[in-house]
PyMOL Python script that loads the backbone (N, CA, C, O; Angstrom):
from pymol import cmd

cmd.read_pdbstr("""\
ATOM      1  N   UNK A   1     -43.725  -6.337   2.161  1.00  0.00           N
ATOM      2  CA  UNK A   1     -43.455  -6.775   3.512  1.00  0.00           C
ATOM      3  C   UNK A   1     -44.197  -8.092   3.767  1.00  0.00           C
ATOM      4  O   UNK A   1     -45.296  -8.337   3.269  1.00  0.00           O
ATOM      5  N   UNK A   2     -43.617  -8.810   4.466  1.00  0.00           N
ATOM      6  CA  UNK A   2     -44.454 -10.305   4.891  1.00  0.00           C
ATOM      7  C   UNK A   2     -45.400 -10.511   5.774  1.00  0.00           C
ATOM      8  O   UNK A   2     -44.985  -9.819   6.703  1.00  0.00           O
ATOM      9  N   UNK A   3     -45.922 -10.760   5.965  1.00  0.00           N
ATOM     10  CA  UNK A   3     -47.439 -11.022   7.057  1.00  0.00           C
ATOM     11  C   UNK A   3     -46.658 -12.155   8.133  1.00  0.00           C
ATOM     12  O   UNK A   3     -46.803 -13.350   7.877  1.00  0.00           O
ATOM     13  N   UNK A   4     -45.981 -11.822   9.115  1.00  0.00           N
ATOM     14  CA  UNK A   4     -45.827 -13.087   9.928  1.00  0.00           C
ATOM     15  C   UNK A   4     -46.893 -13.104  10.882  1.00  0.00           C
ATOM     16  O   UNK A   4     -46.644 -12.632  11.991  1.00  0.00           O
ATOM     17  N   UNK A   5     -48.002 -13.549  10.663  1.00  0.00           N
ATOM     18  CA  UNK A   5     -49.116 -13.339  11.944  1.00  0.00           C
ATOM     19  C   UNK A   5     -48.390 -14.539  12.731  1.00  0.00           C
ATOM     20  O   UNK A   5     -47.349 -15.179  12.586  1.00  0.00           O
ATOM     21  N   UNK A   6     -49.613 -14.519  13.760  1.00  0.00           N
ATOM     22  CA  UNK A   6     -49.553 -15.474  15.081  1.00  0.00           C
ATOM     23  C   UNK A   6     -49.366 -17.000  14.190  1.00  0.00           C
ATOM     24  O   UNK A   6     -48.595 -17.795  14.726  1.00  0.00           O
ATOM     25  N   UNK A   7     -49.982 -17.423  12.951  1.00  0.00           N
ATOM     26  CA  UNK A   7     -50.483 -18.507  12.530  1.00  0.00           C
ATOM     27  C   UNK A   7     -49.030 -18.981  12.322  1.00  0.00           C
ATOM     28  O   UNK A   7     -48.437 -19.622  13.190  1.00  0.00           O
ATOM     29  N   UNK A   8     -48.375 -18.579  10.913  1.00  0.00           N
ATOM     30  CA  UNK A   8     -47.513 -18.472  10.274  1.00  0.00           C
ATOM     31  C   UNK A   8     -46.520 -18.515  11.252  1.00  0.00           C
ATOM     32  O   UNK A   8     -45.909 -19.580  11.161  1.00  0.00           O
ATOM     33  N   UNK A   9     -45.971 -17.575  12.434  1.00  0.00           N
ATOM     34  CA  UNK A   9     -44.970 -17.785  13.653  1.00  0.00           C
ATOM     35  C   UNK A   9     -44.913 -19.355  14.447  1.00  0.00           C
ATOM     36  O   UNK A   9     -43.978 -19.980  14.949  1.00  0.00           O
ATOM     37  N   UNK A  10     -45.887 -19.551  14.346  1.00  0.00           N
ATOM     38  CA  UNK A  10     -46.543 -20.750  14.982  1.00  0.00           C
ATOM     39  C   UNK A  10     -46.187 -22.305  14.052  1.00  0.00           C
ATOM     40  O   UNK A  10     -45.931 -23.426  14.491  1.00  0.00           O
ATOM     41  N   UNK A  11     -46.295 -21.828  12.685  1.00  0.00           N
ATOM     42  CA  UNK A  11     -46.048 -22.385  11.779  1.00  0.00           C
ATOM     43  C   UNK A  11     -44.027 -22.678  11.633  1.00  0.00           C
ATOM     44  O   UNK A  11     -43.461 -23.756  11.454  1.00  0.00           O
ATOM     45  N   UNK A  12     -43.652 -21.862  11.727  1.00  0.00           N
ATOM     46  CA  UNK A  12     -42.346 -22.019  11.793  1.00  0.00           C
ATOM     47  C   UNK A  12     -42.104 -22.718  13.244  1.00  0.00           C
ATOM     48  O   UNK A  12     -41.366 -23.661  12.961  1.00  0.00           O
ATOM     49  N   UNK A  13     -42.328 -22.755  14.605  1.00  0.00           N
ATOM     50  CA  UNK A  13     -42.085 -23.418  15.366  1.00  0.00           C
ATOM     51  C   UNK A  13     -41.864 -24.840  15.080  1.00  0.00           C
ATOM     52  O   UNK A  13     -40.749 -25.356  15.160  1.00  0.00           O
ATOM     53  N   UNK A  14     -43.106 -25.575  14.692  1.00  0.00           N
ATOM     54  CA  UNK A  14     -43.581 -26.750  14.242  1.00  0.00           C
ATOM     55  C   UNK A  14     -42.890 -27.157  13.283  1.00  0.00           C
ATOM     56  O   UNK A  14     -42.405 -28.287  13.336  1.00  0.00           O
ATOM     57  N   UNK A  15     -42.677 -26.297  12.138  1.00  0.00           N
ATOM     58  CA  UNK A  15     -41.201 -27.094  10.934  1.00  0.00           C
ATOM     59  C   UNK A  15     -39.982 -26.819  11.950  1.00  0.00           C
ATOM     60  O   UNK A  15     -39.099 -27.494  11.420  1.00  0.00           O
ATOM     61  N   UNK A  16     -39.420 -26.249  13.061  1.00  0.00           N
ATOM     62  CA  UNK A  16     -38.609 -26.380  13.443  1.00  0.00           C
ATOM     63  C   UNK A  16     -38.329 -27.671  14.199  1.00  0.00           C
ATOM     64  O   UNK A  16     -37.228 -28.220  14.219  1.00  0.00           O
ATOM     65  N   UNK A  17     -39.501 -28.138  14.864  1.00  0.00           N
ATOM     66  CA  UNK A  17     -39.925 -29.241  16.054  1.00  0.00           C
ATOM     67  C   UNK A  17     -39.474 -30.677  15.294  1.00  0.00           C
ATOM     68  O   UNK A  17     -38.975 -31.682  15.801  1.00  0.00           O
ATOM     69  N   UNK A  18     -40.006 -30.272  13.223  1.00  0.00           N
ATOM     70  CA  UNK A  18     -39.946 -31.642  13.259  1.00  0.00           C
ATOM     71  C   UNK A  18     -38.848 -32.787  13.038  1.00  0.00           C
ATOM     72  O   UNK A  18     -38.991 -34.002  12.899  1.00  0.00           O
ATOM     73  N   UNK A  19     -37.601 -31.910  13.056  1.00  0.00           N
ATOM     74  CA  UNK A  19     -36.660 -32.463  13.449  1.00  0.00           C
ATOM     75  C   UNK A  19     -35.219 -31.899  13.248  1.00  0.00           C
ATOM     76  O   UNK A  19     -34.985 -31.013  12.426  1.00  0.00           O
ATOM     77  N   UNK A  20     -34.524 -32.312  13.830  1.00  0.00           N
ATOM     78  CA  UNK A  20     -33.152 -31.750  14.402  1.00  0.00           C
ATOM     79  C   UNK A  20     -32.733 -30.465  13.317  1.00  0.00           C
ATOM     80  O   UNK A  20     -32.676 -29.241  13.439  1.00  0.00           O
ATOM     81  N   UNK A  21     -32.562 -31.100  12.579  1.00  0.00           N
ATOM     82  CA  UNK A  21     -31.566 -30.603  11.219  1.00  0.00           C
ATOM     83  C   UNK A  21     -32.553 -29.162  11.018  1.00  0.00           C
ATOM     84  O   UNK A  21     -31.956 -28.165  10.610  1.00  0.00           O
ATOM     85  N   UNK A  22     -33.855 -29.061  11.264  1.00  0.00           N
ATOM     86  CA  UNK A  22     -34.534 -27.676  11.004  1.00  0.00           C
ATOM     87  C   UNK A  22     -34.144 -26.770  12.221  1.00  0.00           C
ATOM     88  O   UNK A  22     -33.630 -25.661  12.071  1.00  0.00           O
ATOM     89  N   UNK A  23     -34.371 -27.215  13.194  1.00  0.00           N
ATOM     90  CA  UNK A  23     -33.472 -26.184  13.914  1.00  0.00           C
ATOM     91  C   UNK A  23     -32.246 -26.019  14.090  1.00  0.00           C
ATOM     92  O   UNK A  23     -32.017 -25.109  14.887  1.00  0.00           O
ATOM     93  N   UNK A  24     -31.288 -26.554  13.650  1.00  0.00           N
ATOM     94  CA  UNK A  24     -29.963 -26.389  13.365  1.00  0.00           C
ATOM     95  C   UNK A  24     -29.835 -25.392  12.453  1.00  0.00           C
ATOM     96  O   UNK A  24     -28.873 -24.628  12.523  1.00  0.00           O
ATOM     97  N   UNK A  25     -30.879 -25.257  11.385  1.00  0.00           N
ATOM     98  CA  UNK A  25     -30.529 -24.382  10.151  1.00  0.00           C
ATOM     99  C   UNK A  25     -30.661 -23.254  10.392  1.00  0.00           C
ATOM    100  O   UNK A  25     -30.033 -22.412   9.751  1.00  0.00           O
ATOM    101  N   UNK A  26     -31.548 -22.904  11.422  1.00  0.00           N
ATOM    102  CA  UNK A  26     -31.845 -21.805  12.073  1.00  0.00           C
ATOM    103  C   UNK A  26     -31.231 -21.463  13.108  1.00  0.00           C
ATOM    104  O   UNK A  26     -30.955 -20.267  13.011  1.00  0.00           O
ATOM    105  N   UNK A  27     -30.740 -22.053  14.402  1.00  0.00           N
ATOM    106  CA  UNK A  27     -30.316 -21.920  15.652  1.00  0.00           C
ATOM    107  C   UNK A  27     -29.590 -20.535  15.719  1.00  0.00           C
ATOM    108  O   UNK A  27     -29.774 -19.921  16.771  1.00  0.00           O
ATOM    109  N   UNK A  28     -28.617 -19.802  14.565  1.00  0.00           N
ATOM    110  CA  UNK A  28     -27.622 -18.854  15.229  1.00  0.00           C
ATOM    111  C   UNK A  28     -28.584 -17.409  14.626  1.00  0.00           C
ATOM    112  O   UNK A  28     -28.037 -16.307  14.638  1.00  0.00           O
ATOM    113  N   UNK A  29     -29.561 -17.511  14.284  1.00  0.00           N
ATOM    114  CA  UNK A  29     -30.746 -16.245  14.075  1.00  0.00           C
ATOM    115  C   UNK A  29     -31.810 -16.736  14.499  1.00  0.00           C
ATOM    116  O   UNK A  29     -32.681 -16.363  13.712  1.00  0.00           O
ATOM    117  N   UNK A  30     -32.376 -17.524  15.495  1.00  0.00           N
ATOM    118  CA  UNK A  30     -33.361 -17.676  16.486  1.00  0.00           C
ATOM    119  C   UNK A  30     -33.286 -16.851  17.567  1.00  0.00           C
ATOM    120  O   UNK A  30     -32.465 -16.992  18.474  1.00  0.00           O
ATOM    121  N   UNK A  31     -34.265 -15.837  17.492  1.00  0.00           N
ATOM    122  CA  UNK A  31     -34.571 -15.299  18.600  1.00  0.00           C
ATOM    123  C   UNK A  31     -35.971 -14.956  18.988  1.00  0.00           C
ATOM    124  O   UNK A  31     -36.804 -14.387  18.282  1.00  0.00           O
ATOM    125  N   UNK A  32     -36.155 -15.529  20.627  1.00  0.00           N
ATOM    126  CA  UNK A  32     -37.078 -15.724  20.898  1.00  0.00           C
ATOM    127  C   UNK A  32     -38.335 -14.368  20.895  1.00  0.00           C
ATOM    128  O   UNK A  32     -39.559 -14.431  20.778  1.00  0.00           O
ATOM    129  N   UNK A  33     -37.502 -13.305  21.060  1.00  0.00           N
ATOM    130  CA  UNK A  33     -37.795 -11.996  21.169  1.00  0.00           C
ATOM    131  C   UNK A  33     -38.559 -11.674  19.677  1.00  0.00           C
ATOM    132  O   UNK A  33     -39.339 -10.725  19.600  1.00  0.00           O
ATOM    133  N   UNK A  34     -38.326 -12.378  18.720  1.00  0.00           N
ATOM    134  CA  UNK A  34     -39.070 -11.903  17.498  1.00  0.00           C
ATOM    135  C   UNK A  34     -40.485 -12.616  17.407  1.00  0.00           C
ATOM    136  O   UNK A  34     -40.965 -12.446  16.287  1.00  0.00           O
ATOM    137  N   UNK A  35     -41.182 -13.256  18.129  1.00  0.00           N
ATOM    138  CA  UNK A  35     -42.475 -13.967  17.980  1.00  0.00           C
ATOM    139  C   UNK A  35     -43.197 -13.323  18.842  1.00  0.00           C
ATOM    140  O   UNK A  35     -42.822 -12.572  19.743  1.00  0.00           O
ATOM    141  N   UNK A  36     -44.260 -13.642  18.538  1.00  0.00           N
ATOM    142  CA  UNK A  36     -45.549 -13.051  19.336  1.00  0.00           C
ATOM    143  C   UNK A  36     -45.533 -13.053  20.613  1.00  0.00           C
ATOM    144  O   UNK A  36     -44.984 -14.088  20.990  1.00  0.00           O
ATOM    145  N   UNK A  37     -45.863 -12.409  21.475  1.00  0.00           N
ATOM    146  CA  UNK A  37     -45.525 -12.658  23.549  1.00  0.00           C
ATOM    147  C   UNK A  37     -46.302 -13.983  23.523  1.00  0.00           C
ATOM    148  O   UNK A  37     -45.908 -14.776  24.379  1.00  0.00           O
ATOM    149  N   UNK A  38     -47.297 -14.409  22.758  1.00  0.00           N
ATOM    150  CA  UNK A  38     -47.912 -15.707  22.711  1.00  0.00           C
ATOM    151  C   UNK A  38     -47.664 -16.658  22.997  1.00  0.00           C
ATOM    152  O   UNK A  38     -48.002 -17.462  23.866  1.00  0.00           O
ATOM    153  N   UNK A  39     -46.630 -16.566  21.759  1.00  0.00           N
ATOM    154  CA  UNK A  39     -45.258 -17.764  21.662  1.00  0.00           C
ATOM    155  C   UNK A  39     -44.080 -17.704  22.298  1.00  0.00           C
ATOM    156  O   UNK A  39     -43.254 -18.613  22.379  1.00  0.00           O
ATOM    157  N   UNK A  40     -43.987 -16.292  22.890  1.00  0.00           N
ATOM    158  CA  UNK A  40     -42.045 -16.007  23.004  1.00  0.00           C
ATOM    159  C   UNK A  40     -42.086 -16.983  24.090  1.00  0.00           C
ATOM    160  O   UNK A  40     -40.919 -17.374  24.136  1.00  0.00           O
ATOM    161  N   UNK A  41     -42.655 -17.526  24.873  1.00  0.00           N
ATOM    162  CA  UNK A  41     -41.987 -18.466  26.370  1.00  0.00           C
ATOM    163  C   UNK A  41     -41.925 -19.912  25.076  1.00  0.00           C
ATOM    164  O   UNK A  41     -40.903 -20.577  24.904  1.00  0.00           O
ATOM    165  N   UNK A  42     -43.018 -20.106  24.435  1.00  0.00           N
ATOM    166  CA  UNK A  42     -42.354 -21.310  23.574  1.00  0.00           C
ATOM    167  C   UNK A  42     -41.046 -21.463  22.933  1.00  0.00           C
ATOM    168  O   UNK A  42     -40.321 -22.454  23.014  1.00  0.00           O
ATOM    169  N   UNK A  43     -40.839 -20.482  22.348  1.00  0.00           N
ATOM    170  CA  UNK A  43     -39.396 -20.646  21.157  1.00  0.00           C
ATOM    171  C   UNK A  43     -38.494 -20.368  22.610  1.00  0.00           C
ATOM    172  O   UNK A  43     -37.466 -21.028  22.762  1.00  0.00           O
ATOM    173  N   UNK A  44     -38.901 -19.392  23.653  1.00  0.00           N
ATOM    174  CA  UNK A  44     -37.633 -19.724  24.662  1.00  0.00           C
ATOM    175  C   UNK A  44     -37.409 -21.178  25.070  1.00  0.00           C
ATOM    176  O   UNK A  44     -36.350 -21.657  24.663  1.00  0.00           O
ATOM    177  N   UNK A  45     -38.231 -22.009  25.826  1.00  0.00           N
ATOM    178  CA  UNK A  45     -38.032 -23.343  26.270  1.00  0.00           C
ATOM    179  C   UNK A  45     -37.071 -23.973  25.395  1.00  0.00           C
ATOM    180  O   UNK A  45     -35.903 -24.260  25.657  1.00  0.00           O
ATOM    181  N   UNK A  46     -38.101 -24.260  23.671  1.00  0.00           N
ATOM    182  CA  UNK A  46     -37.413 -24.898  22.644  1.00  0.00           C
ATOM    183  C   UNK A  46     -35.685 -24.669  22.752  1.00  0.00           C
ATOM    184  O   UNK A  46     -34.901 -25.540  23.129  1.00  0.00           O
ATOM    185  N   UNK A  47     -35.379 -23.512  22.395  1.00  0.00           N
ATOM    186  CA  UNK A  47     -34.185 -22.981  22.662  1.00  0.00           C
ATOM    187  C   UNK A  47     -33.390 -23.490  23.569  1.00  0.00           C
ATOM    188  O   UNK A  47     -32.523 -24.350  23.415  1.00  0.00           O
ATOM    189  N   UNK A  48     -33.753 -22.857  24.652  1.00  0.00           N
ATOM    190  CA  UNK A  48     -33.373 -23.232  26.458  1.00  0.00           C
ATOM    191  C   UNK A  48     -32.847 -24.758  26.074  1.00  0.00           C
ATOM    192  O   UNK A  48     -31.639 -24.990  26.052  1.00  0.00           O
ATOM    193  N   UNK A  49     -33.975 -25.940  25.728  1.00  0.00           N
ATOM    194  CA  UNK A  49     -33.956 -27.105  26.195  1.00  0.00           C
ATOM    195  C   UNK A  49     -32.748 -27.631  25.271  1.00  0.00           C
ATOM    196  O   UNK A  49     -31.875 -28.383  25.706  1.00  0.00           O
ATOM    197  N   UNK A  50     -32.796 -27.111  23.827  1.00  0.00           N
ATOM    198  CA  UNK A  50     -31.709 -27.375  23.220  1.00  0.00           C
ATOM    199  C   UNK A  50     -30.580 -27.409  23.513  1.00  0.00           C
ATOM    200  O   UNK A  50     -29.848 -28.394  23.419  1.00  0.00           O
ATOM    201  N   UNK A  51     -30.164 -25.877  24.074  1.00  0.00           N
ATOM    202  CA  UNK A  51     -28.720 -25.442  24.405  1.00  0.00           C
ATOM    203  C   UNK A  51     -28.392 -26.395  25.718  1.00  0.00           C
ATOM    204  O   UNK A  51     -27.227 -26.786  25.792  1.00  0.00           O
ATOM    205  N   UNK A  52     -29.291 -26.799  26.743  1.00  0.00           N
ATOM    206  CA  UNK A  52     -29.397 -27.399  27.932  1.00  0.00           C
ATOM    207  C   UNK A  52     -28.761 -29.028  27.730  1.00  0.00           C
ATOM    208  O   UNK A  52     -27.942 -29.814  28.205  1.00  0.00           O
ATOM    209  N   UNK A  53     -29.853 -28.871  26.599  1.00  0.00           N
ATOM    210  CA  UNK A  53     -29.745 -30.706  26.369  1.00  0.00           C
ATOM    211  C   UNK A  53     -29.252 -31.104  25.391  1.00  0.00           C
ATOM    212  O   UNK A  53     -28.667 -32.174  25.561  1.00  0.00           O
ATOM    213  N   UNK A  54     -29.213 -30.626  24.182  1.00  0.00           N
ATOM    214  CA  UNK A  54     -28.450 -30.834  23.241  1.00  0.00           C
ATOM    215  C   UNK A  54     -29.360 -31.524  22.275  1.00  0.00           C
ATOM    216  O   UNK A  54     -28.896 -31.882  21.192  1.00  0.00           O
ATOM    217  N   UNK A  55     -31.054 -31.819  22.674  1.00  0.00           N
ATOM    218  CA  UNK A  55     -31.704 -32.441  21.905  1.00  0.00           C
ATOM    219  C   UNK A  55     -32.824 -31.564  21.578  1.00  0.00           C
ATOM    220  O   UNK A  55     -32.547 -30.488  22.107  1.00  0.00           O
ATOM    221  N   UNK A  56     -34.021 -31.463  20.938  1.00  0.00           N
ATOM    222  CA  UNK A  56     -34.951 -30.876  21.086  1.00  0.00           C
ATOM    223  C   UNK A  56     -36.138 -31.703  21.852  1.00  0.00           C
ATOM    224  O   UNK A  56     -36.194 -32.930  21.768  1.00  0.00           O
ATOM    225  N   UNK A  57     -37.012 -30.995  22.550  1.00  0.00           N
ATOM    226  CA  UNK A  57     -37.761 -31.643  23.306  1.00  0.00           C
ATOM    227  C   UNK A  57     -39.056 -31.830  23.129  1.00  0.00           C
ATOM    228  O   UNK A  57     -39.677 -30.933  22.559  1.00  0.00           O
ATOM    229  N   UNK A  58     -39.751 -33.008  23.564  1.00  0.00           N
ATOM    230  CA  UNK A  58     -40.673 -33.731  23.019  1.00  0.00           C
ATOM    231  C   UNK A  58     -41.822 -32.875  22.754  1.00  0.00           C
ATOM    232  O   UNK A  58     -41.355 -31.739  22.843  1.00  0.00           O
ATOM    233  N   UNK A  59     -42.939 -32.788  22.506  1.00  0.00           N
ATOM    234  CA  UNK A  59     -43.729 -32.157  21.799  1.00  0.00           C
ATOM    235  C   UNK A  59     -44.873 -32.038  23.154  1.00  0.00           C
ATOM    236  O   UNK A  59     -45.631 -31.121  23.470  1.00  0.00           O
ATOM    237  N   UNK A  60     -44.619 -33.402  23.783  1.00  0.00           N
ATOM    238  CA  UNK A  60     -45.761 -33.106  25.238  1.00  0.00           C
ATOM    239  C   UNK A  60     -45.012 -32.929  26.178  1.00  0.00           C
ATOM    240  O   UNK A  60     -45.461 -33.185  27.295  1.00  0.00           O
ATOM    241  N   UNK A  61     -43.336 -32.331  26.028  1.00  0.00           N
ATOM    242  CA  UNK A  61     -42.708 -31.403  27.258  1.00  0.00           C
ATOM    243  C   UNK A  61     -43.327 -29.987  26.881  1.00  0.00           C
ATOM    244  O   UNK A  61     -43.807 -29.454  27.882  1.00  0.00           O
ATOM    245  N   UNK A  62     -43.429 -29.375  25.951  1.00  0.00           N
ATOM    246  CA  UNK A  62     -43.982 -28.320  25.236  1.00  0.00           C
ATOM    247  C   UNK A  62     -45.090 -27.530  25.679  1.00  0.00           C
ATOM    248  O   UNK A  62     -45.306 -26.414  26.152  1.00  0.00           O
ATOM    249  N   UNK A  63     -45.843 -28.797  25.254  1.00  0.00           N
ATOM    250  CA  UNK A  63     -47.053 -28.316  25.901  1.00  0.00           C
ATOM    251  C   UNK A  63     -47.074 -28.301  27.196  1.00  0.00           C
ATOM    252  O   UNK A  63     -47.722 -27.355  27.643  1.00  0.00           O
ATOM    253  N   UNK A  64     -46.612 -28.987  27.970  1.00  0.00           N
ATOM    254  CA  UNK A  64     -46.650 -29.061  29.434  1.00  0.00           C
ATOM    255  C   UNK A  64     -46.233 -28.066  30.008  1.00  0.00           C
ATOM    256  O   UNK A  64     -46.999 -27.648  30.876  1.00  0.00           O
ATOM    257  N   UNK A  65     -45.121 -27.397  29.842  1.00  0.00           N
ATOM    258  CA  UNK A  65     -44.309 -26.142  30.032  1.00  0.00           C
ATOM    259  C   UNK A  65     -45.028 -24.555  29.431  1.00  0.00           C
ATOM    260  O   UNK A  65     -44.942 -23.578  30.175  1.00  0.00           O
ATOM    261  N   UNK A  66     -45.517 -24.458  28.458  1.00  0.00           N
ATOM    262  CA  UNK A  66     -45.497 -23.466  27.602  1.00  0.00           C
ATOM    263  C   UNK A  66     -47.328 -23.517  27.461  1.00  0.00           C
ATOM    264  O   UNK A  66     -47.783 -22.600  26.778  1.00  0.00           O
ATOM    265  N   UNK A  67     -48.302 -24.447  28.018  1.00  0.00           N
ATOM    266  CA  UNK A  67     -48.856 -24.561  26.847  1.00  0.00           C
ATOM    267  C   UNK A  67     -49.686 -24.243  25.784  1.00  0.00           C
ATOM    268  O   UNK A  67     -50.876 -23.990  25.595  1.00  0.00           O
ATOM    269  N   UNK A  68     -48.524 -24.355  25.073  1.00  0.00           N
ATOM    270  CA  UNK A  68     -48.803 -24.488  23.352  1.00  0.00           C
ATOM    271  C   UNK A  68     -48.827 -25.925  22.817  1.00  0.00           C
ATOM    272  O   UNK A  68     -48.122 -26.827  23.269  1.00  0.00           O
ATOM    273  N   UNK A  69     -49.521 -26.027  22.021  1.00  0.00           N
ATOM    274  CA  UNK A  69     -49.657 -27.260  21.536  1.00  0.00           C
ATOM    275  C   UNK A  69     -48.956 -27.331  19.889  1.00  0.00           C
ATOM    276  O   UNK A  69     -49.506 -26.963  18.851  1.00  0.00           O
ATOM    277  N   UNK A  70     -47.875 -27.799  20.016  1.00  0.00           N
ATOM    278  CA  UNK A  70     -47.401 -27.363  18.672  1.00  0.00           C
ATOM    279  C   UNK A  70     -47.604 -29.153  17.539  1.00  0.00           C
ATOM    280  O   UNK A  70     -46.908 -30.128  17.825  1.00  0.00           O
ATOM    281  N   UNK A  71     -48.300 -29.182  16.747  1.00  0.00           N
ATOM    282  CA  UNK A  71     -48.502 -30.007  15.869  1.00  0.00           C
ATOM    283  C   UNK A  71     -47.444 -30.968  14.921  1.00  0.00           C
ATOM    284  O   UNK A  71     -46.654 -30.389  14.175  1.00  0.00           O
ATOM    285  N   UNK A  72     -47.458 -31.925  14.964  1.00  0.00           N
ATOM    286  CA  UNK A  72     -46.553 -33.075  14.133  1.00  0.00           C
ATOM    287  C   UNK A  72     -46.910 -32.211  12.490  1.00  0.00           C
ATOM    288  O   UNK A  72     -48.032 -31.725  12.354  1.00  0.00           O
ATOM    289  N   UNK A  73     -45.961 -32.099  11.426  1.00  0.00           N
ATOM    290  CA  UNK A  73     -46.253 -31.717  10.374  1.00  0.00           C
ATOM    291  C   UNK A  73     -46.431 -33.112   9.495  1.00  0.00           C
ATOM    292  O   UNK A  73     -45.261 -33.485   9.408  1.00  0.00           O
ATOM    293  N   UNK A  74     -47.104 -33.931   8.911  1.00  0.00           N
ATOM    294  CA  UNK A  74     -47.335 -35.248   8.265  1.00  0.00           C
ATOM    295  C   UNK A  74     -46.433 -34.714   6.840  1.00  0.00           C
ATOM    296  O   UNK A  74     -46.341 -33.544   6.467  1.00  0.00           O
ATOM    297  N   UNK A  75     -45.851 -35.851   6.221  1.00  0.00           N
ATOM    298  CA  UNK A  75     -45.918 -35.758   4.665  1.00  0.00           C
ATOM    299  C   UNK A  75     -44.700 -34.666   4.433  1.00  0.00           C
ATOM    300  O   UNK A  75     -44.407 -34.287   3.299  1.00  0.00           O
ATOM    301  N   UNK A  76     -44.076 -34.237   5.517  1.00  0.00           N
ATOM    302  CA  UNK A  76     -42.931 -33.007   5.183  1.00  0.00           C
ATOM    303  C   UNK A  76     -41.796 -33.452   4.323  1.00  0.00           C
ATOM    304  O   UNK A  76     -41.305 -34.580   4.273  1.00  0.00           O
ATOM    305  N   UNK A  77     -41.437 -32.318   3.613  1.00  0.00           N
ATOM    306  CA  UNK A  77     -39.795 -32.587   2.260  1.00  0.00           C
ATOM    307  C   UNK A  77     -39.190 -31.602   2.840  1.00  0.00           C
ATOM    308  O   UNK A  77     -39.235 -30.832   3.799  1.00  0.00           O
ATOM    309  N   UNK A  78     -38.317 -32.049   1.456  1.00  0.00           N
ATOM    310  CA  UNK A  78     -37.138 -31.122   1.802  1.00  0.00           C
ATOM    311  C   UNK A  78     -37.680 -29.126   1.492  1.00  0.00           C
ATOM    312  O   UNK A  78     -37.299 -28.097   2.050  1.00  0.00           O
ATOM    313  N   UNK A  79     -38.767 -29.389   0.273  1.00  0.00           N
ATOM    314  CA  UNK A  79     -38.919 -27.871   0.012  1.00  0.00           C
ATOM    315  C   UNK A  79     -39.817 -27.613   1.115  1.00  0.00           C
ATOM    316  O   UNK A  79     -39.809 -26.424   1.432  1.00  0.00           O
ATOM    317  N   UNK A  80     -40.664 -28.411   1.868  1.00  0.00           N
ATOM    318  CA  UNK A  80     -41.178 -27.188   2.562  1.00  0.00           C
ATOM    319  C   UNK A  80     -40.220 -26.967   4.004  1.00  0.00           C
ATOM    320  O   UNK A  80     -40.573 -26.063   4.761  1.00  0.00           O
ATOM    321  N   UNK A  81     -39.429 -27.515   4.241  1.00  0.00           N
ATOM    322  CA  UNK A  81     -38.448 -27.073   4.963  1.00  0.00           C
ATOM    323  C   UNK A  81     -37.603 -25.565   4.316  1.00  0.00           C
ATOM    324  O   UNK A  81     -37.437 -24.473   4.859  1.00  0.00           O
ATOM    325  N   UNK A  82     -37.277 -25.958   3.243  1.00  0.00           N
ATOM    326  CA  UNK A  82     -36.417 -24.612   3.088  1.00  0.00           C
ATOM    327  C   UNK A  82     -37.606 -23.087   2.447  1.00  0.00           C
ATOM    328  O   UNK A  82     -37.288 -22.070   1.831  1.00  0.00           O
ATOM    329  N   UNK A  83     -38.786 -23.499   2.872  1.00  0.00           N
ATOM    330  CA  UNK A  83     -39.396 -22.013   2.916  1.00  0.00           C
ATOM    331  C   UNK A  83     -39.355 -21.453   4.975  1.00  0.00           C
ATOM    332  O   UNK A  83     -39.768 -20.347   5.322  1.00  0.00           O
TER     333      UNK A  83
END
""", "prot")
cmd.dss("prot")
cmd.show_as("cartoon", "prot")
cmd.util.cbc("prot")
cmd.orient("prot")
């Protein structure tokens, strides 16, 4: 079984944040209901703002709304996207 702690949940937000095409890959099995109550108002907004706006939203709407402070990932590829 996998360990999704708080870290790791948190961790997938942030490869989702860092740009379009990661949450696209995900969008039709995103649900907000599977993350920590921590996070669940985060991945809702994210969500929300998407379906709303059609873009994902900035990283200090995020925090402002939710806050969580979700982190720029530096140096990202293609493999650590597809874990």
């Amino acid at each position: 079984m996998k360990d999704y702690s708080l870290e790791v949940q948190k961790l997938f937000l942030e490869f989702m944040m860092q740009d379009a095409q990661s949450y696209v890959r995900v969008q039709n099995i995103f649900n907000e209901e599977n993350f920590d109550r921590t996070l669940r108002s985060t991945a809702k907004f994210i969500r929300e703002h998407c379906d709303q706006h059609k873009t994902l939203p900035d990283r200090k709407q995020v925090r402002a709304v939710t806050n969580v402070d979700l982190q720029e990932i530096p140096d990202i590829n293609e493999g650590h996207l597809d874990w």
